[in-house]
N, C-alpha and C positions, 0 to 999 in steps of 0.2 A: 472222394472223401474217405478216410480211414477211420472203419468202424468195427466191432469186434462184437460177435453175438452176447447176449449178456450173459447165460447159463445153458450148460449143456450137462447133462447127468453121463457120468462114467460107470457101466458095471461090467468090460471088460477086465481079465482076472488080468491079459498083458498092459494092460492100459495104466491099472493100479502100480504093477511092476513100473513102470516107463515113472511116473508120478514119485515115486519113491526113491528115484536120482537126486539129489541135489543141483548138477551141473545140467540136466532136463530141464528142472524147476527154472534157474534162472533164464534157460533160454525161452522158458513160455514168458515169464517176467520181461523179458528184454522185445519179446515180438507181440504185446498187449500196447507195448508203447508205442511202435511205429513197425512197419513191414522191410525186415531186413533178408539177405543174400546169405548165402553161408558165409562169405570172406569177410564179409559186416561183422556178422555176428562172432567168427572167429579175432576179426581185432578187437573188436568189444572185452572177449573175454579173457581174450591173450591165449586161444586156444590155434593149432593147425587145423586147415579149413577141412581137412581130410577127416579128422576127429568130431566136429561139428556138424560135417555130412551125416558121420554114421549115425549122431542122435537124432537129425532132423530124420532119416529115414526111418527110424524104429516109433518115434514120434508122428509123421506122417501116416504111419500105416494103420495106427490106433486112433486116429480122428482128434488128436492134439492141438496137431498141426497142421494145418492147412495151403495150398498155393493161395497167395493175393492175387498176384499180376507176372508176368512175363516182360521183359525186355530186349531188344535187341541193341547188342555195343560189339560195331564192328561184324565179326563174323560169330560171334556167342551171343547166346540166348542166356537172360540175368533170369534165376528166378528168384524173386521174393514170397518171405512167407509171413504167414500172423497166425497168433495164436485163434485157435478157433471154436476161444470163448471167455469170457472177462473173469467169471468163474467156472469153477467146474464141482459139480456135488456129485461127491462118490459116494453112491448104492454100495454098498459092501454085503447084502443079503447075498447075490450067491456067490458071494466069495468066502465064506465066513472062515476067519482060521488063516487065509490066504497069509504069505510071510510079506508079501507089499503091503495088505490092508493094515497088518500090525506095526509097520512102519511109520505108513503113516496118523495110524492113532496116537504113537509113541511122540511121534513130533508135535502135533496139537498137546498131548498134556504135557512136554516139558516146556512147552510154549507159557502154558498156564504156571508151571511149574516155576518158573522165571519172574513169573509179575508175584509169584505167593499165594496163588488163587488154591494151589494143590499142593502136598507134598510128593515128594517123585516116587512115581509106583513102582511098584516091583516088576517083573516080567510077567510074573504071575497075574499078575493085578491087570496087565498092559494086553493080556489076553483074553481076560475074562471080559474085560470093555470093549472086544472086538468082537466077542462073541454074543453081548445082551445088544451092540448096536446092530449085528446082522437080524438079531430076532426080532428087534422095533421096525429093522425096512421090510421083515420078511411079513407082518404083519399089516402094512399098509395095502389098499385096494386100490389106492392112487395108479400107479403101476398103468396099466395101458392106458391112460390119457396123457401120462408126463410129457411124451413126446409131442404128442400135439400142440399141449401146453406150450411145449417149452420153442416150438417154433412160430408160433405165435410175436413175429420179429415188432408189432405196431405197439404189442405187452411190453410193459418197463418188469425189471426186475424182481422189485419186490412184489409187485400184481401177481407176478406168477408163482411164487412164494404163495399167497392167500388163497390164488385156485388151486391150488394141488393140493393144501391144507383142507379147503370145504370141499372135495372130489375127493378124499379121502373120505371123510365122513359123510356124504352125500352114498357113494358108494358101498361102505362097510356096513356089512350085517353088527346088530345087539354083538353076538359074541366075537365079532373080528375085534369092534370096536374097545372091548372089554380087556380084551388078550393084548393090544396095542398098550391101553393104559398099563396095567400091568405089566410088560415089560417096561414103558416106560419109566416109572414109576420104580423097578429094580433098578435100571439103570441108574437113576436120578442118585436112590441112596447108596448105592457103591460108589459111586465118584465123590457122595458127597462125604464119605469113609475118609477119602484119598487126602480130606483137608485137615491142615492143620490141627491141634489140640484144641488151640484157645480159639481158630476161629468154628468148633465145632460148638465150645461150651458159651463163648458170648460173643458171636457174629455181630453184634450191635451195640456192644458196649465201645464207650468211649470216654477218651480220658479225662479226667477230672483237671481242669485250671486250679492253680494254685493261687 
């Protein structure tokens, strides 16, 4: 049976690098759905399998990627691989500043940026949020159980979301806990900067029937 752990936390600084491809991206996209070969996944993408090796190895070696299973066909050994995890939450506390972490913050808000949720930040702006999200992980105490937690394979996903959430504050002293809000709390209102005019001035108005 083909299964995929559900979360694994990334705070490799190469790892972030490797996540900040696009042509990466799709290949973890592509190996969550079923456990493919490199010559699969190069017709997949309409890539040379030679091309496809060198991601899966820069990807392999960061814990991406994983081997599934081995085959034998003929006189060659097939190997397939899967992604080796459904999600992955990137820690960016000690990377802070990192040029992959701002990558990929840059891509979640024009994400937002797309539905209307934000207007598109500046560079400046696209830094500064990489810099108050490194200071909210770097204040969590969660930190040495995550791993435990997060191998806990019998835990569903969002379970483990809730433990890490009360191990955080089960763990953090009055003033960790205090410095956490607080930064959260800057965070919240710089992004919430990043929105619109009208939906800063009336988030909840709505239009009048004629």
């Amino acid at each position: 049976m083909f299964t995929v752990k559900a979360v694994k936390t990334i705070t490799n600084p190469e790892a972030f690098e490797i996540l900040a491809d696009q042509t990466r991206r799709k290949i973890i996209y592509l190996l969550k759905v079923k456990e493919l070969t490199v010559s699969q996944i190069a017709s997949e993408m309409g890539l040379t399998a030679q091309a496809i090796y060198h991601h899966i190895r820069k990807m392999k070696k960061v814990g991406v990627v994983e081997v599934a299973r081995e085959e034998r066909v003929g006189h060659f050994i097939e190997t397939y691989y899967r992604s080796a995890a459904e999600m992955f939450h990137l820690s960016c506390g000690e990377t802070k500043g990192d040029r992959a972490t701002e990558e990929l913050v840059k891509n979640s808000l024009e994400g937002l940026t797309k539905i209307g949720l934000i207007s598109k930040p500046s560079e400046k702006a696209v830094k500064k949020i990489v810099a108050l999200s490194g200071e909210v992980d770097k204040c969590s105490c969660a930190g040495k159980w995550t791993e435990k937690i997060e191998n806990m394979d019998e835990v569903g996903f969002f379970v483990k979301q809730y433990m890490l959430e009360y191990a955080a504050m089960i763990t953090e002293d009055d003033k960790s806990h205090h410095e956490r809000v607080e930064k959260k709390d800057e965070l919240r209102e710089f992004l919430k900067s990043c929105c619109p005019a009208d939906k800063k001035k009336n988030p909840k108005k709505k239009t009048r029937s004629k």
